[in-house]
Backbone as CSV, one residue per row, in Angstrom:
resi,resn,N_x,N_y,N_z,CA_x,CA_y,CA_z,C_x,C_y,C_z
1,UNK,-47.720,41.287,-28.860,-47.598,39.844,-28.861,-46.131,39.429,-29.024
2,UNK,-45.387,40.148,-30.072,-43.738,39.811,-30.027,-42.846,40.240,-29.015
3,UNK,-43.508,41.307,-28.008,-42.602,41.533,-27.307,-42.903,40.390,-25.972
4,UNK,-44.355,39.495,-25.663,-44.889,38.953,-24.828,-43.715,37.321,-25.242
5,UNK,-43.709,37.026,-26.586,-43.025,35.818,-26.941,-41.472,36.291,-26.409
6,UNK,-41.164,37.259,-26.762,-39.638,37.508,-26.441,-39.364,37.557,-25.125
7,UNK,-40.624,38.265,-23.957,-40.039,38.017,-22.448,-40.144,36.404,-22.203
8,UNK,-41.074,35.826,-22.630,-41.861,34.231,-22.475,-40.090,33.752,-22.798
9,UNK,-39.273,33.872,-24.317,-38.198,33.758,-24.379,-37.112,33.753,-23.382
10,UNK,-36.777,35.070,-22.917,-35.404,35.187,-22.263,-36.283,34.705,-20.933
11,UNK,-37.181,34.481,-20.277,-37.268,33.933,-18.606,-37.029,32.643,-18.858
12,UNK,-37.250,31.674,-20.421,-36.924,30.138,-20.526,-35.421,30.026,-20.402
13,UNK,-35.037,31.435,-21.254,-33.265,30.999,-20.923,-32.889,31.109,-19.967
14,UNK,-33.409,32.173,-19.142,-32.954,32.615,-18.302,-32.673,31.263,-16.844
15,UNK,-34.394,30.902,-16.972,-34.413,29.441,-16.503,-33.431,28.277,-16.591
16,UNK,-33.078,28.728,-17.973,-32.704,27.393,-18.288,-30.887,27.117,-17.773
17,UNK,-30.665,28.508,-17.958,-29.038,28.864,-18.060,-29.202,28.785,-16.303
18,UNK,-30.168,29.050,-15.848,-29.568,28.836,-13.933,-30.050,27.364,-13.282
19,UNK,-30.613,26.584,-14.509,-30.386,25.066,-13.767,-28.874,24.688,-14.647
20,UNK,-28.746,24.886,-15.617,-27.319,24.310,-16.262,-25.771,25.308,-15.082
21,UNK,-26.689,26.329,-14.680,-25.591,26.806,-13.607,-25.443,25.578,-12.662
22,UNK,-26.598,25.658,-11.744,-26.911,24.780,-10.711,-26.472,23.477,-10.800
23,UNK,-26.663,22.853,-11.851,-25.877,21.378,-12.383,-24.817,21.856,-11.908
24,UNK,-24.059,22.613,-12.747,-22.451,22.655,-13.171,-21.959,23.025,-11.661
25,UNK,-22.644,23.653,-10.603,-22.548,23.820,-9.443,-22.221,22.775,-8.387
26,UNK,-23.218,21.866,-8.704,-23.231,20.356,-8.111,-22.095,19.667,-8.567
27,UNK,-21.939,19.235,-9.838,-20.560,18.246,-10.690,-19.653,19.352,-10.034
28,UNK,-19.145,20.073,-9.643,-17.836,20.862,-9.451,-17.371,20.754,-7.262
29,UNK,-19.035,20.678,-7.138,-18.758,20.386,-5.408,-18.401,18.892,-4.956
30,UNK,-19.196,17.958,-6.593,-18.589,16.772,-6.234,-17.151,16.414,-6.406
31,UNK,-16.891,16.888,-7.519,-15.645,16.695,-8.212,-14.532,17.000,-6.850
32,UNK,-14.774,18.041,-6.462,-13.805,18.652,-5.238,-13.898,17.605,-3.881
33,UNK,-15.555,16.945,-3.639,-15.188,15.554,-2.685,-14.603,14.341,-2.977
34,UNK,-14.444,14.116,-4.184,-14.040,13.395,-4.828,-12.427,13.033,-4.804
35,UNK,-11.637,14.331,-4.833,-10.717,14.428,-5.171,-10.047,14.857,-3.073
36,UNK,-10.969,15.079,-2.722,-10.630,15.557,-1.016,-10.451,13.831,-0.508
37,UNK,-11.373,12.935,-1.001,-11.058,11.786,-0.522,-10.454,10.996,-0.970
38,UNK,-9.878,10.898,-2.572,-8.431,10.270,-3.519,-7.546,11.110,-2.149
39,UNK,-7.118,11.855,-2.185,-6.035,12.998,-1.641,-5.926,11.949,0.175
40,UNK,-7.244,12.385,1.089,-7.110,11.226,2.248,-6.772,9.986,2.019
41,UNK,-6.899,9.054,1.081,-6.897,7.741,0.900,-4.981,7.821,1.105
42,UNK,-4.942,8.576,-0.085,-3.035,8.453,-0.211,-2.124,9.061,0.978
43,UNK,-2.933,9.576,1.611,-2.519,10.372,3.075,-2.477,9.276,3.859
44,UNK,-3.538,8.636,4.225,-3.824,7.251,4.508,-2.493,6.164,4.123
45,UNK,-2.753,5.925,3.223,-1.734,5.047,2.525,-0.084,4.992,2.735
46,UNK,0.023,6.291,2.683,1.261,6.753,3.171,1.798,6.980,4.203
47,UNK,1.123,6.756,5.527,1.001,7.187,6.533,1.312,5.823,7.399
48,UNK,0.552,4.627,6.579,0.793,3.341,6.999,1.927,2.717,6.333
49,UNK,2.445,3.225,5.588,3.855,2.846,5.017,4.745,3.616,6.058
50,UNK,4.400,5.151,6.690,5.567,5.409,7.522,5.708,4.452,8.352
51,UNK,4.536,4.004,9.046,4.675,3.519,10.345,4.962,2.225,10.155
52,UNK,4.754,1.652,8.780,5.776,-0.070,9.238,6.745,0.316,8.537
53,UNK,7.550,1.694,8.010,9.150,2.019,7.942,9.603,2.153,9.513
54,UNK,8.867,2.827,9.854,9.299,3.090,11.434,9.430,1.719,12.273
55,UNK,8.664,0.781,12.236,8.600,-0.607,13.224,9.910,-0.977,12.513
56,UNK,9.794,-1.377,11.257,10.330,-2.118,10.574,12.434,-1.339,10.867
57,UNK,12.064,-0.342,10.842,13.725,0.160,10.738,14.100,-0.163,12.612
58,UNK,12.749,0.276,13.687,13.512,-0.072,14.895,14.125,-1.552,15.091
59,UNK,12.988,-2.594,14.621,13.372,-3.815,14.718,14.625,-3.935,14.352
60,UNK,15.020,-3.479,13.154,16.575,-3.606,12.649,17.124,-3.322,13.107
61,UNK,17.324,-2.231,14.139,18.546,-2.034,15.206,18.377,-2.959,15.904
62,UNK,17.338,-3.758,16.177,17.647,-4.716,17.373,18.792,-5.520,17.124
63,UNK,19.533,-6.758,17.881,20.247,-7.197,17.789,19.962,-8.651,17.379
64,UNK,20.669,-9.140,16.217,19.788,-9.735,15.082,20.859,-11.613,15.207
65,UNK,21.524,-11.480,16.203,22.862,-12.687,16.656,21.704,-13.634,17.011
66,UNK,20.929,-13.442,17.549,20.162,-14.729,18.347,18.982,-15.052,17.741
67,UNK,18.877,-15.058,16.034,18.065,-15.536,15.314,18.172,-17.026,15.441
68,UNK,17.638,-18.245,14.960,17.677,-19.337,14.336,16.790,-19.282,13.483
69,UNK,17.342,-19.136,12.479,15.782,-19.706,11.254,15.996,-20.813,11.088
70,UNK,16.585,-21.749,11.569,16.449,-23.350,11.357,15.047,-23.855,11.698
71,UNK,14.194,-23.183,12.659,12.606,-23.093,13.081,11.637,-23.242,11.862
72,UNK,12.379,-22.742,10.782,11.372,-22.884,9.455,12.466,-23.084,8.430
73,UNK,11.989,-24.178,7.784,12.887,-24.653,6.602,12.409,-24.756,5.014
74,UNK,13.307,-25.003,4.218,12.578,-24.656,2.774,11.496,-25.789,2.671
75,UNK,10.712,-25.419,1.852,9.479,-26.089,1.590,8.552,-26.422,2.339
76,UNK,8.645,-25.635,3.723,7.596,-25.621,4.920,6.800,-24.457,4.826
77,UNK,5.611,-24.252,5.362,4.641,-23.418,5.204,4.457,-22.523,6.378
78,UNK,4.836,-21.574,6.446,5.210,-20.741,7.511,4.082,-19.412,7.296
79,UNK,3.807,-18.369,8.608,3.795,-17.262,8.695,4.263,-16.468,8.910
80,UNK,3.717,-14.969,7.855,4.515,-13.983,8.466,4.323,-13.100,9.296
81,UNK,4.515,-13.159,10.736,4.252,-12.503,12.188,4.313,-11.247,12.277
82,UNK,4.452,-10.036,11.669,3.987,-8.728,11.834,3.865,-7.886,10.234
83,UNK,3.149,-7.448,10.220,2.746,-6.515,8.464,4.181,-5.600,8.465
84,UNK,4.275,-6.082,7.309,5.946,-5.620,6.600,6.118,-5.566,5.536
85,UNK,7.050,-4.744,4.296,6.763,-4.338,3.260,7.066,-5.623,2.463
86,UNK,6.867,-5.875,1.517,7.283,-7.403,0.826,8.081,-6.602,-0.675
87,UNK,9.019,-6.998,-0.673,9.658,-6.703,-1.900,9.984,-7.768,-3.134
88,UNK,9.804,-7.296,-3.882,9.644,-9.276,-5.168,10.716,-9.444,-6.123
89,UNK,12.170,-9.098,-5.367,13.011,-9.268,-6.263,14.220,-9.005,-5.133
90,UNK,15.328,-9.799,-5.132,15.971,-9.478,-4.376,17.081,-8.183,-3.860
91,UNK,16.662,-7.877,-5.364,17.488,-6.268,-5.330,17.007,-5.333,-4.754
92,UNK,15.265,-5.384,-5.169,14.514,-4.394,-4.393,14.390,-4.462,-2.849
93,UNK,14.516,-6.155,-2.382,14.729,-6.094,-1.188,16.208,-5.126,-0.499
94,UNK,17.508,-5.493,-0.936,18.490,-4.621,-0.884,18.016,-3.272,-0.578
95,UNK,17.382,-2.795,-1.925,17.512,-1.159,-2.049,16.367,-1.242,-0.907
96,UNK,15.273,-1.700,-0.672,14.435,-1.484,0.637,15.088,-1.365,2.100
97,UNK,15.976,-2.069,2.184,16.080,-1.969,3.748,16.697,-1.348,3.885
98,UNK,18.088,-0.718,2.889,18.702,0.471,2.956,17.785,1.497,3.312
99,UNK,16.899,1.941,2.369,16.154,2.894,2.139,15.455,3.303,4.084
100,UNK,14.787,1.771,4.683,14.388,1.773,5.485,15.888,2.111,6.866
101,UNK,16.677,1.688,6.587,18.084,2.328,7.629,17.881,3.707,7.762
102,UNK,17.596,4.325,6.521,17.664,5.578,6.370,16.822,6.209,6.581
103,UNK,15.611,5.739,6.854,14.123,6.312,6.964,13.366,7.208,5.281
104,UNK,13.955,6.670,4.621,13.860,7.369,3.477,12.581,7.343,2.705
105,UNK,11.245,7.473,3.314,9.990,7.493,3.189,9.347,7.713,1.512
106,UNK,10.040,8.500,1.432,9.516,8.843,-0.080,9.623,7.903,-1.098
107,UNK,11.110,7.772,-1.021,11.817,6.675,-2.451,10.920,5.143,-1.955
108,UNK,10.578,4.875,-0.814,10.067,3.604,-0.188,8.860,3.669,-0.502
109,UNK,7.715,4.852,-0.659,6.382,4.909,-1.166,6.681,4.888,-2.668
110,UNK,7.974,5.287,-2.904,7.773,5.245,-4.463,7.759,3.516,-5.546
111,UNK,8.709,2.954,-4.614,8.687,1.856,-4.846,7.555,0.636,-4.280
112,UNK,6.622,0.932,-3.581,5.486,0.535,-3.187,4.536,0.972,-3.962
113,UNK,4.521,2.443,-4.452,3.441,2.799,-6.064,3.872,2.194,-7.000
114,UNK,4.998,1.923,-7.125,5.933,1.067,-8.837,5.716,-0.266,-8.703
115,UNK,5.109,-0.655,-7.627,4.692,-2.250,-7.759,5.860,-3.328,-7.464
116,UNK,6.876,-2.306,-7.018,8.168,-3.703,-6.865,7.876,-4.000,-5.742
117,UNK,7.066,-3.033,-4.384,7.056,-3.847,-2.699,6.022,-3.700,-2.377
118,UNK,5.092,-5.226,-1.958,3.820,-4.792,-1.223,3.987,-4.676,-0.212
119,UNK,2.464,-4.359,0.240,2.712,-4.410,2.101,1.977,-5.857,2.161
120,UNK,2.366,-6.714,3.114,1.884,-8.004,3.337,1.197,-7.846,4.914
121,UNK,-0.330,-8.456,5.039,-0.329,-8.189,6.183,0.174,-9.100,7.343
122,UNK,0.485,-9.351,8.798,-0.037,-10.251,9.404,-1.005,-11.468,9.328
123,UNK,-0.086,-12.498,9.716,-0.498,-13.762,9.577,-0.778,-14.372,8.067
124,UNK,-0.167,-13.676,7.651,0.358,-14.363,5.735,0.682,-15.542,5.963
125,UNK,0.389,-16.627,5.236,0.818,-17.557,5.271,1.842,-17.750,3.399
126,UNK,3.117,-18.361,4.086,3.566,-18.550,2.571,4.590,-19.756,2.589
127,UNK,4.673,-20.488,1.518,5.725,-20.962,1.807,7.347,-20.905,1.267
128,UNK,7.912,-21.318,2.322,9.256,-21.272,2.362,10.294,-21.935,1.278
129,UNK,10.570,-21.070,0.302,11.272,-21.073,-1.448,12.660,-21.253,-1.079
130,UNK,13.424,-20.310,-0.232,14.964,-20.394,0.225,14.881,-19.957,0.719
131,UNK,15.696,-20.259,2.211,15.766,-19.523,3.325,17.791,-19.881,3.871
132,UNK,18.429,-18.004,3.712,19.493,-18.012,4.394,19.235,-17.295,5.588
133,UNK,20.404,-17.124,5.952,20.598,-16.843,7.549,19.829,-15.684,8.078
134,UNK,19.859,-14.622,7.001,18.887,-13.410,7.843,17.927,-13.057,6.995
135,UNK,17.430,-13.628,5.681,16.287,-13.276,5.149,15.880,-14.481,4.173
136,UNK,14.694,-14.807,3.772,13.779,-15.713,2.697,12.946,-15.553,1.762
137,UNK,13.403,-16.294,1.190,12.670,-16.019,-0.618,11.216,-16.570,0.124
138,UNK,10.592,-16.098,0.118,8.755,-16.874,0.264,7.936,-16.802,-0.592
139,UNK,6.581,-17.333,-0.860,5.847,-17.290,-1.522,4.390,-17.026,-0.996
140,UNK,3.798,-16.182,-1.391,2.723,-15.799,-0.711,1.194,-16.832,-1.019
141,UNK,0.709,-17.917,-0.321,0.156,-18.913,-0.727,-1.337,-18.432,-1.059
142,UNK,-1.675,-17.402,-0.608,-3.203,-16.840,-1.018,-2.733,-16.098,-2.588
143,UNK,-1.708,-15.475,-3.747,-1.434,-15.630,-4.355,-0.685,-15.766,-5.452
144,UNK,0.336,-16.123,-4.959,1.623,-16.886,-5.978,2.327,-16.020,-5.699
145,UNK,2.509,-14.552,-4.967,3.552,-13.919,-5.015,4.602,-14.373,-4.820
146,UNK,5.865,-13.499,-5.164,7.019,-14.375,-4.260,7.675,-13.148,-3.936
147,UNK,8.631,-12.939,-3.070,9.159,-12.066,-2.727,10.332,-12.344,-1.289
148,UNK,11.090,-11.483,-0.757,11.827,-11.530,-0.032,11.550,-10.802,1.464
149,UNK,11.815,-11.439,2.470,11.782,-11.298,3.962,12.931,-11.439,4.962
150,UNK,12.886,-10.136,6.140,14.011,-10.860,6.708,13.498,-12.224,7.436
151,UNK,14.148,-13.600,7.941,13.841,-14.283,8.467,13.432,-14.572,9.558
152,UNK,14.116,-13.441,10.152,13.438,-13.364,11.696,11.230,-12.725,11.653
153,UNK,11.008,-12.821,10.628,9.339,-12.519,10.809,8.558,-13.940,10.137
154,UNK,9.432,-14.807,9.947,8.419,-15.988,10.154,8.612,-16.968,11.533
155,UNK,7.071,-17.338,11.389,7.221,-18.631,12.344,6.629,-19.824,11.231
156,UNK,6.696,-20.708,12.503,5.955,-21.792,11.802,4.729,-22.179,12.021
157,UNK,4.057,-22.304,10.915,2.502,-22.904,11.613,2.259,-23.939,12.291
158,UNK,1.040,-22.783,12.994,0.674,-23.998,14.085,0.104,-25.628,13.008
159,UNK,0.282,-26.435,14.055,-0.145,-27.929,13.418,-1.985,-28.151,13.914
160,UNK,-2.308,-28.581,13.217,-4.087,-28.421,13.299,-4.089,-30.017,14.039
C-alpha cells in the first residue's frame, strides 16, 4: 500500500512539474513575441525617421532664394505641407538640421526618443507664433505644442 501511495505520489509530481514545464514553456515563447515585435515597432520607427531625414536633408539642398513666407503671417493659421521632424526649442531646431546636413541618423533618433523633436504629420494645422525669413515658431493647434519649422513647409489654409 506505501509503495502504491508513493508511485500515486511521484506520477502527481511528475504531472505536475510537466504542466508548470509547459506553462513556463508558453510565458517564455510569448515573452520572445513580445519582445520580436517591441524590437519591429522601433525598426519601424526608425526607419521612418530615416526617410523624412532623407526628404528632409534633399529638400535642403534645394535652392531656398525663391521662398516668400510673406504667404503666411504671424497670427494666421497655416499648414504644415509634408511630415517633418518638429523640434520645440530653437536650439534643438539648430542642432536638428545640422544633424540632418549630415545625415546623422542616430543622434536625430536620439533626440526624437528625448522628447525634444516630434514627427508632425501632414496637413498639421498650427498657428503662426513668429515667422522669419527661413523658418517659424508655430504652434501645433490640435495640441498646444510649439515648436520650430523651416518656412518654406507651410501654406496657408484654404478659406471654407
Amino acid at each position: 500500500m506505501k509503495q502504491l501511495l508513493l508511485t500515486i505520489l511521484a506520477i502527481g509530481l511528475l504531472t505536475g512539474c510537466n504542466q508548470v514545464e509547459n506553462a513556463t514553456n508558453i510565458i517564455e515563447n510569448e515573452a520572445e513575441e513580445i519582445e520580436q515585435e517591441v524590437e519591429q515597432s522601433l525598426e519601424n520607427s526608425e526607419e521612418e525617421i530615416n526617410n523624412l531625414v532623407d526628404n528632409l536633408n534633399n529638400e535642403l539642398e534645394e535652392e531656398v532664394d525663391d521662398i516668400d513666407p510673406s504667404f503666411v503671417s504671424e497670427g494666421e493659421t497655416a499648414i504644415i505641407n509634408t511630415p517633418l521632424l518638429f523640434p520645440l526649442n530653437e536650439e534643438d531646431y539648430d542642432e536638428l538640421y545640422g544633424l540632418i546636413e549630415d545625415s546623422n541618423y542616430e543622434q536625430i533618433n536620439n533626440m526624437t526618443e528625448s522628447g525634444n523633436v516630434m514627427i508632425v504629420e501632414e496637413n498639421t494645422k498650427v498657428e503662426v507664433v513668429d515667422m522669419g525669413i527661413r523658418q517659424a515658431k508655430v504652434e501645433i493647434l490640435s495640441s498646444g505644442e510649439q515648436g520650430y519649422i523651416p518656412a518654406k513647409y507651410l501654406s496657408p489654409q484654404e478659406s471654407s
